[in-house]
C-alpha atoms as an extended CHARMM CRD file, in Angstrom:
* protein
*
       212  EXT
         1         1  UNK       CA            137.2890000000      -99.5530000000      -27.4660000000  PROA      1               0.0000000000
         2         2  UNK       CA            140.0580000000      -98.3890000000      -24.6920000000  PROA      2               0.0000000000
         3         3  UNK       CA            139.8040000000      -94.8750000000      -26.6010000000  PROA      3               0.0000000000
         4         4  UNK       CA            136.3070000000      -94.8740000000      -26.8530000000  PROA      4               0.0000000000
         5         5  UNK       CA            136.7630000000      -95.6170000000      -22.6270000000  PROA      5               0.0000000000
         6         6  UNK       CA            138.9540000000      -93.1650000000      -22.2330000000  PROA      6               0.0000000000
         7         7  UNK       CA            137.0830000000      -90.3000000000      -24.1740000000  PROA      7               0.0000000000
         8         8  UNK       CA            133.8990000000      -90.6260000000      -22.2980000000  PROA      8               0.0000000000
         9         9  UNK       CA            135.6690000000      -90.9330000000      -18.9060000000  PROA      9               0.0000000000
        10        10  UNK       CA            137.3620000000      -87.3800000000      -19.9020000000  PROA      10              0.0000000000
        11        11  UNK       CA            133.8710000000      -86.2850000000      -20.9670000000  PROA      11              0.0000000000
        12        12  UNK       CA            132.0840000000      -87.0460000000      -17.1800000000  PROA      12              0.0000000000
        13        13  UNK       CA            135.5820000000      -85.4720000000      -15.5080000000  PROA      13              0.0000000000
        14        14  UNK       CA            134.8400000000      -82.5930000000      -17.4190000000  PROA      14              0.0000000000
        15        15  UNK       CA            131.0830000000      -83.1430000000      -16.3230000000  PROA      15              0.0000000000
        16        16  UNK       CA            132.2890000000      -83.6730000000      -12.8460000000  PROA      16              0.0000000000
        17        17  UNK       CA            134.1940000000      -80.1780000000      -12.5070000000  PROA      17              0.0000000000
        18        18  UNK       CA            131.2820000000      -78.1170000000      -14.2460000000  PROA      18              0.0000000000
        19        19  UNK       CA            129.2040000000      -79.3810000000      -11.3580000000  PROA      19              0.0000000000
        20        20  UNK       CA            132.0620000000      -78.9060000000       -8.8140000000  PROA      20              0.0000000000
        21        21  UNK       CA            132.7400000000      -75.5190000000       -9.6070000000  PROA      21              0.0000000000
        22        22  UNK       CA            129.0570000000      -74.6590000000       -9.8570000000  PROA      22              0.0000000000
        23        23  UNK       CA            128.9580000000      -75.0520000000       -6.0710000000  PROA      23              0.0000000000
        24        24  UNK       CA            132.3280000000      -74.0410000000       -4.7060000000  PROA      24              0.0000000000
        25        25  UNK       CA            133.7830000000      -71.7310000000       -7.3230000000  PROA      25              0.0000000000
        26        26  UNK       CA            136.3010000000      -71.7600000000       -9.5430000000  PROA      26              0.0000000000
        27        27  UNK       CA            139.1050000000      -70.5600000000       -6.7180000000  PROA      27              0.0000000000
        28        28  UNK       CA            138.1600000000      -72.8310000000       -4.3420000000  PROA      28              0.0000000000
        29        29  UNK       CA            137.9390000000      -75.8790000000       -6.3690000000  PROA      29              0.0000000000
        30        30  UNK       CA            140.2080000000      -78.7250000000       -6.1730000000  PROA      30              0.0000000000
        31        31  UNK       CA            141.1120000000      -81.2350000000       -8.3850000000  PROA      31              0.0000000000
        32        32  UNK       CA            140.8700000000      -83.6870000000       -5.3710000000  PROA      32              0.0000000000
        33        33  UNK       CA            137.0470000000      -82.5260000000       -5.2530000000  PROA      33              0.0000000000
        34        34  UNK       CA            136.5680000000      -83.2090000000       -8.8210000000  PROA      34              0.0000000000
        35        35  UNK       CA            137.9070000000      -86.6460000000       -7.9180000000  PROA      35              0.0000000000
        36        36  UNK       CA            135.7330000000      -87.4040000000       -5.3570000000  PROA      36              0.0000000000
        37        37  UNK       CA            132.5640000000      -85.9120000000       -7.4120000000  PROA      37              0.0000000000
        38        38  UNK       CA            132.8100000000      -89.2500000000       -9.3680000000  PROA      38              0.0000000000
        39        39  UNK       CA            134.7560000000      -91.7680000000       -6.7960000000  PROA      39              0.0000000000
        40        40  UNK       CA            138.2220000000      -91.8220000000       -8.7990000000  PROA      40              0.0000000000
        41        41  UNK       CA            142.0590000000      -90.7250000000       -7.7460000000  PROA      41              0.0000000000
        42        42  UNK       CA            143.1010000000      -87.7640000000       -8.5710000000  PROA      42              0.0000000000
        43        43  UNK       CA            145.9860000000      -89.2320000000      -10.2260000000  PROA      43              0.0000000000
        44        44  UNK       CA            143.6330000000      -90.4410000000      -12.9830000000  PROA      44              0.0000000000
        45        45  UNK       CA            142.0150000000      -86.7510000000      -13.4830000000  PROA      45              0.0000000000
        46        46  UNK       CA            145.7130000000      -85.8580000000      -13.9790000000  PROA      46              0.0000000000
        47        47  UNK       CA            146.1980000000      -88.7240000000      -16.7550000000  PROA      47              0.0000000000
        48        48  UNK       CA            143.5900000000      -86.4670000000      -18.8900000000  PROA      48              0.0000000000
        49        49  UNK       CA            144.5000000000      -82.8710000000      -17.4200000000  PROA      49              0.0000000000
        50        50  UNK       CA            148.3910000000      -82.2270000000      -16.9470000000  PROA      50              0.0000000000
        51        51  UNK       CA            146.7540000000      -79.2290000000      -14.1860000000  PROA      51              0.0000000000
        52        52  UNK       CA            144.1060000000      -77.9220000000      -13.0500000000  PROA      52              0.0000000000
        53        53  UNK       CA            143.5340000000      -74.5020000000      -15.0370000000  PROA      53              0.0000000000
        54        54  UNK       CA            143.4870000000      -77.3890000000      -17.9000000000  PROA      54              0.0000000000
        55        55  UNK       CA            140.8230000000      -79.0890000000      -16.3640000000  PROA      55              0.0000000000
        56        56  UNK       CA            138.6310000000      -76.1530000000      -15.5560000000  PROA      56              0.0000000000
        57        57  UNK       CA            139.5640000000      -73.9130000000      -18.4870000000  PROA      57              0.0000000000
        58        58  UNK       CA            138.0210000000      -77.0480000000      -20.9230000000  PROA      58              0.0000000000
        59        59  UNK       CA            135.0940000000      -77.5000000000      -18.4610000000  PROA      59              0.0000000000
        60        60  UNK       CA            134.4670000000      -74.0490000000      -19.1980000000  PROA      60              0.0000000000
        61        61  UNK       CA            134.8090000000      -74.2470000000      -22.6740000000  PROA      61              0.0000000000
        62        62  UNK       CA            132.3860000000      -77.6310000000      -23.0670000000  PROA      62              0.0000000000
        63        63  UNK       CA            129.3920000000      -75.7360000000      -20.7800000000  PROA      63              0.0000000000
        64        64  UNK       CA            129.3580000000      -72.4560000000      -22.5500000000  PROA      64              0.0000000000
        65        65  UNK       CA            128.9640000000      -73.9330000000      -25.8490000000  PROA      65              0.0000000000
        66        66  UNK       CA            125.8480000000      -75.0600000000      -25.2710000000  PROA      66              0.0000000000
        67        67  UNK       CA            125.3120000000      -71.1440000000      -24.3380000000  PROA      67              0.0000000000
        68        68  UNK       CA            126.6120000000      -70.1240000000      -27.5220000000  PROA      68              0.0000000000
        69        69  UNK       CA            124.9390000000      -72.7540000000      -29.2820000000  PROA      69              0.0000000000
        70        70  UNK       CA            121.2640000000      -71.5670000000      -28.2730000000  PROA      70              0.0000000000
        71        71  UNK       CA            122.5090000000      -68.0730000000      -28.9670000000  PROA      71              0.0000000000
        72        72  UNK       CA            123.3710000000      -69.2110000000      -32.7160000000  PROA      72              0.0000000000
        73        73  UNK       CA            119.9350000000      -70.6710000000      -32.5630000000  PROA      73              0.0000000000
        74        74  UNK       CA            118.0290000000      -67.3260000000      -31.1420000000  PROA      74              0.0000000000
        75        75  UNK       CA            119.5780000000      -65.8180000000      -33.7690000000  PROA      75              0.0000000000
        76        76  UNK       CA            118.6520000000      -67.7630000000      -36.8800000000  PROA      76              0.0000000000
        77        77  UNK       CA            115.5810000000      -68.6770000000      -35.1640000000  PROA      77              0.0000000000
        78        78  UNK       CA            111.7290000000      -67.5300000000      -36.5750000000  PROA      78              0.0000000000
        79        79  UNK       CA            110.5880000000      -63.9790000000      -35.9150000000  PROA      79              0.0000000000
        80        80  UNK       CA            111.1120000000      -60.8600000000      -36.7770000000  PROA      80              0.0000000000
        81        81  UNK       CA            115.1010000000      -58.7970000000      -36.3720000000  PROA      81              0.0000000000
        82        82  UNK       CA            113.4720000000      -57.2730000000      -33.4450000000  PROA      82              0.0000000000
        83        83  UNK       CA            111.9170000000      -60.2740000000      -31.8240000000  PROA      83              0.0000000000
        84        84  UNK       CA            115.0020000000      -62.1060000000      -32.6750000000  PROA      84              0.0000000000
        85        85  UNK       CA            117.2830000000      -59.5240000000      -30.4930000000  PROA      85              0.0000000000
        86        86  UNK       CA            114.5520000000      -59.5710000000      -27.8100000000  PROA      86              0.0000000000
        87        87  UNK       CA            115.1800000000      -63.4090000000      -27.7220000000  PROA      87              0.0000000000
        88        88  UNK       CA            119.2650000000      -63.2100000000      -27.4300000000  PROA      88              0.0000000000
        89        89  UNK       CA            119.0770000000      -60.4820000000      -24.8110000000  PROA      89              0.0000000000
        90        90  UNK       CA            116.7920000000      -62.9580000000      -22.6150000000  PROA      90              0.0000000000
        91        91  UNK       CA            118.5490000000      -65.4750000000      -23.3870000000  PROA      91              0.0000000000
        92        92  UNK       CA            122.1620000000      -63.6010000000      -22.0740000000  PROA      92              0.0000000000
        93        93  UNK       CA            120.1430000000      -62.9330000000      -19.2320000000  PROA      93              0.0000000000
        94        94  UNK       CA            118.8740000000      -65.9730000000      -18.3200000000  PROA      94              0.0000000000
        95        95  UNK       CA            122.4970000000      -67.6900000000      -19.0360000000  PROA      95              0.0000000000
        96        96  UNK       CA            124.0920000000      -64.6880000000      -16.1230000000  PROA      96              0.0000000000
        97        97  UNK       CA            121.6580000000      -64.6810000000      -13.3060000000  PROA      97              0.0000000000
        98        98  UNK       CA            120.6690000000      -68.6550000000      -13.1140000000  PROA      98              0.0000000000
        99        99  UNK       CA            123.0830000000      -69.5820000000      -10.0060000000  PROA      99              0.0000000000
       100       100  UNK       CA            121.0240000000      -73.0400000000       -9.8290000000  PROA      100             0.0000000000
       101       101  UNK       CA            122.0550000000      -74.1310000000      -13.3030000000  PROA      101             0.0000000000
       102       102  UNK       CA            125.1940000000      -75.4700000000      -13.2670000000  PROA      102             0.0000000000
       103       103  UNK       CA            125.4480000000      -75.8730000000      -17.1580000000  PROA      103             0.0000000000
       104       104  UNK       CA            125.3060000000      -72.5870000000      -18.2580000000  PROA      104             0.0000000000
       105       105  UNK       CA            128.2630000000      -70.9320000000      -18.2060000000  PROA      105             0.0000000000
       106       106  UNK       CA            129.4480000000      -68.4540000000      -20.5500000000  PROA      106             0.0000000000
       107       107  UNK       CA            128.4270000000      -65.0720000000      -18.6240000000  PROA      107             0.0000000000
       108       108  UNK       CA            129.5470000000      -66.7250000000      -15.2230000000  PROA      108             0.0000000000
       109       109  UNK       CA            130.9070000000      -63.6940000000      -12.8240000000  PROA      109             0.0000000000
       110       110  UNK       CA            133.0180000000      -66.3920000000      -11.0720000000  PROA      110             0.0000000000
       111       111  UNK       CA            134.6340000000      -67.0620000000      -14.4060000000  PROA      111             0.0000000000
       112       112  UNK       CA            135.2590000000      -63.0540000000      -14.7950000000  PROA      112             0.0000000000
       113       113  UNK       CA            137.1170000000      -62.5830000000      -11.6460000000  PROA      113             0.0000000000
       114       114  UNK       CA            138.9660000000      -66.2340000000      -12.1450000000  PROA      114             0.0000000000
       115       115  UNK       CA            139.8470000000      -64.9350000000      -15.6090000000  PROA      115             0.0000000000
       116       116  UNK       CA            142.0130000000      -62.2810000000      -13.6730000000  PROA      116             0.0000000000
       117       117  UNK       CA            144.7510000000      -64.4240000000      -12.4360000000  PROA      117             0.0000000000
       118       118  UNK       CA            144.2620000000      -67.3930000000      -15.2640000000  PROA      118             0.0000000000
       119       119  UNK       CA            145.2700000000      -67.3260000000      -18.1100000000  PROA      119             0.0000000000
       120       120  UNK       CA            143.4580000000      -70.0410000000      -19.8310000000  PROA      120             0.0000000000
       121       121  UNK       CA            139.8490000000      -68.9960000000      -18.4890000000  PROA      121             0.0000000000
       122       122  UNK       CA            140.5940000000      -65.3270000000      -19.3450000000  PROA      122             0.0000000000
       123       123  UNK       CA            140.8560000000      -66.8730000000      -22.5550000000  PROA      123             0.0000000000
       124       124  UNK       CA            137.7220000000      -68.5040000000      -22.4240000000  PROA      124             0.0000000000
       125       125  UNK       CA            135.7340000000      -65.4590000000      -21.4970000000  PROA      125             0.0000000000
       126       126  UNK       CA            137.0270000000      -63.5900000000      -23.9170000000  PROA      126             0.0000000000
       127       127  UNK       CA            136.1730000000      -66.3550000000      -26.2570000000  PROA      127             0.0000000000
       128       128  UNK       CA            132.7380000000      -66.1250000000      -25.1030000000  PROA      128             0.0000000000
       129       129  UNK       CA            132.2850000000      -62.3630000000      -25.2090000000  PROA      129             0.0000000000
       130       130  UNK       CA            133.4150000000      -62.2090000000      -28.8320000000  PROA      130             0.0000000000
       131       131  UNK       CA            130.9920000000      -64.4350000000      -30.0740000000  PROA      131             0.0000000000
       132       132  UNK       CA            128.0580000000      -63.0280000000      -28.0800000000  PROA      132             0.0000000000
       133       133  UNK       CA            128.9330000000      -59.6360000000      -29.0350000000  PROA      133             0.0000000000
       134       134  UNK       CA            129.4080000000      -61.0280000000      -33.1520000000  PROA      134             0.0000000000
       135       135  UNK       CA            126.6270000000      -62.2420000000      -33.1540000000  PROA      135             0.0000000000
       136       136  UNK       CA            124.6930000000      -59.8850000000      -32.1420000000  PROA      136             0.0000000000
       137       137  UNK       CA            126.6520000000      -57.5400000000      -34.5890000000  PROA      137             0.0000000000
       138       138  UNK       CA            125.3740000000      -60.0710000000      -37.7180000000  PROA      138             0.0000000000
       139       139  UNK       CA            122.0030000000      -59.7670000000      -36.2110000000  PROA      139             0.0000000000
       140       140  UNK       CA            121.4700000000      -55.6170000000      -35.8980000000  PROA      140             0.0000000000
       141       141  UNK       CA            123.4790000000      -55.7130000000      -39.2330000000  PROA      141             0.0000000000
       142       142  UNK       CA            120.6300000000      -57.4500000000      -40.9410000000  PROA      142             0.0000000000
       143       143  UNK       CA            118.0770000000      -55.9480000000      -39.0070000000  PROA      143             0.0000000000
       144       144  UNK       CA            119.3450000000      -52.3670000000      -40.3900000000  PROA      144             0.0000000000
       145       145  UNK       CA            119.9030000000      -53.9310000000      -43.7650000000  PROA      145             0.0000000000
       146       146  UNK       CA            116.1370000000      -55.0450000000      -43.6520000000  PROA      146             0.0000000000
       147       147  UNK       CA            115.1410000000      -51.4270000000      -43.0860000000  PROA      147             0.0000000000
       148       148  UNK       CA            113.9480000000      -52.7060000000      -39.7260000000  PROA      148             0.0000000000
       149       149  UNK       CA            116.5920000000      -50.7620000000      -37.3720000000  PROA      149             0.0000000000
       150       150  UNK       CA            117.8550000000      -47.6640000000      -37.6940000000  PROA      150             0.0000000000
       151       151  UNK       CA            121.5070000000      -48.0320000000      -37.0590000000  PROA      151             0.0000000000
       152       152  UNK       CA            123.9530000000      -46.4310000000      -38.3410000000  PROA      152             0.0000000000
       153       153  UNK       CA            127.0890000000      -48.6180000000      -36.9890000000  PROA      153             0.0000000000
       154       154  UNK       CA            125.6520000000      -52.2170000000      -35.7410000000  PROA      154             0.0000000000
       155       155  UNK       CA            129.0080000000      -53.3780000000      -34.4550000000  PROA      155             0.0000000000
       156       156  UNK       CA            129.3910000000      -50.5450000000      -31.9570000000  PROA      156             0.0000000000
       157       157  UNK       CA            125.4530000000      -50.5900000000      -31.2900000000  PROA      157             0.0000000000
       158       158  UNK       CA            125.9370000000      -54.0220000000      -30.1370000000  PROA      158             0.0000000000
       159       159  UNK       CA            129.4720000000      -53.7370000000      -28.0720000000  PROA      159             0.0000000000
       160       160  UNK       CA            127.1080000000      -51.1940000000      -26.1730000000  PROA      160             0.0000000000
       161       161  UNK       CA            124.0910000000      -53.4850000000      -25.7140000000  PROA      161             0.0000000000
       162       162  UNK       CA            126.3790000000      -56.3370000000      -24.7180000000  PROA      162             0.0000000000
       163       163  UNK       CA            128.4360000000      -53.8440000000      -22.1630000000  PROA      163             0.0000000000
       164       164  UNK       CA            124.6890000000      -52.6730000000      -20.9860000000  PROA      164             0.0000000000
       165       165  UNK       CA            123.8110000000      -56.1660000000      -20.1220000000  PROA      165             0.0000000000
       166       166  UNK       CA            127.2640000000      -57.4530000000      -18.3250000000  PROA      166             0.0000000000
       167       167  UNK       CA            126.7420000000      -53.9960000000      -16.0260000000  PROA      167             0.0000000000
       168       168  UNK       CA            123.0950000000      -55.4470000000      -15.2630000000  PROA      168             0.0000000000
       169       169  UNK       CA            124.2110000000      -59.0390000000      -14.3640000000  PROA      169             0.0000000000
       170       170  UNK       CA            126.8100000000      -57.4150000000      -11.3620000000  PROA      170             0.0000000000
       171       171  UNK       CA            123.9960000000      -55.0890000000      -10.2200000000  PROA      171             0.0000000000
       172       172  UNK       CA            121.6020000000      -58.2150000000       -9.9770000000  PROA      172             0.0000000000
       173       173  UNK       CA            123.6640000000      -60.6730000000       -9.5040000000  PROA      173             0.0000000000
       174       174  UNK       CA            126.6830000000      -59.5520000000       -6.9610000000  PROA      174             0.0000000000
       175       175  UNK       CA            124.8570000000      -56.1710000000       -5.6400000000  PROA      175             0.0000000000
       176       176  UNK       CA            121.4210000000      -56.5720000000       -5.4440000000  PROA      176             0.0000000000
       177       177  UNK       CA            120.8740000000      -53.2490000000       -7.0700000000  PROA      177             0.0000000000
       178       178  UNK       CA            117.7500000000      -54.3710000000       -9.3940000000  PROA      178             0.0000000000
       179       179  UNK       CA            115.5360000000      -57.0970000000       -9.7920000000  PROA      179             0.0000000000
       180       180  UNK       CA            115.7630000000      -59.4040000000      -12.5080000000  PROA      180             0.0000000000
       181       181  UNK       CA            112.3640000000      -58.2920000000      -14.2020000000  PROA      181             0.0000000000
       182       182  UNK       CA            113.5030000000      -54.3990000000      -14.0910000000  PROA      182             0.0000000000
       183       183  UNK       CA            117.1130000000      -55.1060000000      -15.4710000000  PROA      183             0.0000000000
       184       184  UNK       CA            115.2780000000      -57.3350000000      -18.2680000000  PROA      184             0.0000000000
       185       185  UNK       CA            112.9050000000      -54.2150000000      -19.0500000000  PROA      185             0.0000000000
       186       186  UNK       CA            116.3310000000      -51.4180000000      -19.0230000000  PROA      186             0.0000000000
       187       187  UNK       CA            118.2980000000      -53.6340000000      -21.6420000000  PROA      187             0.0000000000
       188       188  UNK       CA            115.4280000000      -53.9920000000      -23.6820000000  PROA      188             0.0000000000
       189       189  UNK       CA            114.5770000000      -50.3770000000      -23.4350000000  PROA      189             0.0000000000
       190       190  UNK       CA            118.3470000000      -49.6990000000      -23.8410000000  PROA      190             0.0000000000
       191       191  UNK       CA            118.7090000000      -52.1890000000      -27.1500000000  PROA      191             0.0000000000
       192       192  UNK       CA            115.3150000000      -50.1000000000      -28.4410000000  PROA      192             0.0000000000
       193       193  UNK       CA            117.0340000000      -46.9640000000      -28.6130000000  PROA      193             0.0000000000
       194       194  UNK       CA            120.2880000000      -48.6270000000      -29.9140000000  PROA      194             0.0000000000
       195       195  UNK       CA            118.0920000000      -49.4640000000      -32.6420000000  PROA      195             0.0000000000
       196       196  UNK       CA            116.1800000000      -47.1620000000      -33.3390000000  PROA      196             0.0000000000
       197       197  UNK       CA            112.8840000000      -48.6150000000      -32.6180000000  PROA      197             0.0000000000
       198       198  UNK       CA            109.8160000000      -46.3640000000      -31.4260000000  PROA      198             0.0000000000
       199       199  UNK       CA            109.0660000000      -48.0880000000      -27.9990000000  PROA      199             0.0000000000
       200       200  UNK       CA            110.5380000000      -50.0980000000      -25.9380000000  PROA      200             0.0000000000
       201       201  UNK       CA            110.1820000000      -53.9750000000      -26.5830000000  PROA      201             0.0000000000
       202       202  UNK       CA            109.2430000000      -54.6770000000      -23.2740000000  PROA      202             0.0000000000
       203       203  UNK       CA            108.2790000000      -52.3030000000      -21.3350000000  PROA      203             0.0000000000
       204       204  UNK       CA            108.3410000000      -51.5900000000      -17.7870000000  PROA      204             0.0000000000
       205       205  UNK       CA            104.8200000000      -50.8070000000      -16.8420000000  PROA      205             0.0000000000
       206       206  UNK       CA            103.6990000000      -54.1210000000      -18.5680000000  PROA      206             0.0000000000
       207       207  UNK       CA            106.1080000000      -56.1120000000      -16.1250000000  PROA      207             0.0000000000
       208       208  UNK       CA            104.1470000000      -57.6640000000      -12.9060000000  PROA      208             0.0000000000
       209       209  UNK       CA            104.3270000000      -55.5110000000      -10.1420000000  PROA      209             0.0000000000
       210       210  UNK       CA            106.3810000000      -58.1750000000       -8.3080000000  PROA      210             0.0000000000
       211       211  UNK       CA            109.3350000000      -57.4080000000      -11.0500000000  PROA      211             0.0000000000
       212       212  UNK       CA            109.3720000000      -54.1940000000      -11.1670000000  PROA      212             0.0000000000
């Protein structure tokens, strides 16, 4: 019972620093926030964590697998190879540019700059890339193997989709270059020709005019 106690007290510290970060950042967060988040000493977040870049590093980790969980799902989900990669590159989308959500994680841009100077979140995002980019690789791969893309190499078709989206996030997210509706409707045009396929999935003229 004491172990059962202790796991699910790690669990909402974990829970606690998600949320933490989420408003202050990884840099500026402090285990003695993530303390007072949930009315406990510090001392006792340190009993599960021996530091800090533990902490947040397996914060990290526990949010963006539910990311990478609904991407595994997109991608054995119903639909056609096509719809299916429309699905994932909405769903990457919606994971980066959702500041009010403070459970999605894996294509955080606070996480990319952390990962910088920290060794165990560069980790994590490079965990996270990898299995965003893979699979999206298995999914073009059986797209093309379908006869449904036209695609000669599907791994470096979808390193390019996935670098075309992370350059949308920064220009929507940290610059303000594009709307969200307009960067939706360039990846998807972008991931068409990638492909192969004759039109764009989505494409810009169908958007309302408020997105474009």
């Amino acid at each position: 019972m004491a172990r059962q106690q202790a796991e699910i007290r790690r669990e909402e510290i974990l829970r606690a620093a998600a949320a933490v970060v989420g408003r202050k950042g990884f840099a500026r967060t402090r285990v003695a926030d993530v303390a007072a988040e949930l009315g406990i000493s510090a001392g006792l977040v340190f009993y599960h964590f021996d530091s800090k870049e533990r902490l947040l590093s397996e914060a990290f980790v526990m949010a963006s697998d539910r990311d990478l969980d609904a991407m595994d799902a997109a991608i054995a989900g119903p639909g056609t190879h096509a719809e299916r990669v429309r699905n994932v590159i909405r769903l990457y989308q919606q994971i980066a540019s959702d500041p009010g959500d403070r459970e999605v994680w894996s294509h955080n841009i606070d996480a990319w700059a952390e990962g910088r100077y920290t060794d165990e979140i560069r980790e994590v995002v490079r965990r996270n890339d990898a299995r965003w980019r893979h699979g999206l690789t298995r999914l073009v791969a059986a797209g093309a193997e379908a006869g449904e893309f036209t695609c000669p190499d599907p791994q470096e078709a979808a390193l390019r989709i996935c670098v075309m989206l992370d350059g949308l996030t920064v220009a929507t997210q940290v610059r303000g270059t594009l709307s969200k509706g307009r960067a939706r409707a360039w990846a998807e045009e972008h991931a068409a020709r990638e492909l192969g396929l004759p039109a764009p999935v989505f494409p810009v003229q169908q958007l309302p005019p408020a997105q474009r």
